[in-house]
C-alpha positions, 0 to 999 in steps of 0.5 A: 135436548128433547124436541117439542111435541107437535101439538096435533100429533098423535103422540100429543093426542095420546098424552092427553088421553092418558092424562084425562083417563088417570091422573097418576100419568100426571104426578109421573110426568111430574117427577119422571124428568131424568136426574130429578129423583136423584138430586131430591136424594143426594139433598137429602142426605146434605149434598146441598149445594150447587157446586157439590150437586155438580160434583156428585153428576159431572155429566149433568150440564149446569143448566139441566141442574138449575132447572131440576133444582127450581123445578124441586122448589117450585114444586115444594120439594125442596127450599132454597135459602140464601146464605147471609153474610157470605162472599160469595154468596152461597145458596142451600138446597133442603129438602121439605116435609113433602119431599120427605114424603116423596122419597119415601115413596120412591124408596119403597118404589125403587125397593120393590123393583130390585126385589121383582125385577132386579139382581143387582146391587141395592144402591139407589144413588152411588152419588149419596156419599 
């Protein structure tokens, strides 16, 4: 678990000279947090609820899921939806136009780098199937 940026350090001073000189430092904060992208991915391509998320990164602990799934909605990413008339009642994830966007992006983004940098097999997310 990440410890807590002292708030006089000069790691935190450095942070908030990044932010105040470019604001794309923001939006990668945003969507950099580990296992973010990949479950906006694996939403996409109908793995779409909790339990199969689970399934599809058995070493993501079940509390860094919630969290990235809420961060996801919160952030208009994705939709949560409760499932009527179903015992036990299940929750959906789906992605939202802006997700879509999103993705796109960094598809184009992941892409690019294999063809620069890597030599590698082009495979975004080995948990999409």
């Amino acid at each position: 678990m990440a410890s807590k940026i002292k708030e006089n350090s000069t790691n935190a001073y450095n942070l908030k000279i990044l932010a105040a000189s470019c604001e794309v430092n923001d939006i990668l904060k945003m969507i950099s947090p580990r296992w973010k992208m990949q479950i906006l991915y694996c939403i996409s391509h109908g793995v779409r609820q909790f339990s199969r998320l689970k399934e599809a990164f058995p070493s993501l602990s079940d509390q860094v899921l919630g969290k990235r799934l809420k961060e996801l909605v919160d952030e208009g990413l994705a939709e949560k939806t409760m499932l009527p008339d179903t015992v036990p009642p299940q929750t959906i994830y789906t992605q939202t136009e802006k997700g879509a966007a999103l993705l796109a992006i960094i598809l184009d983004l992941h892409l690019w780098g294999k063809k620069d940098w890597g030599s590698g097999p082009m495979e975004f997310c080995k948990y999409s199937r």
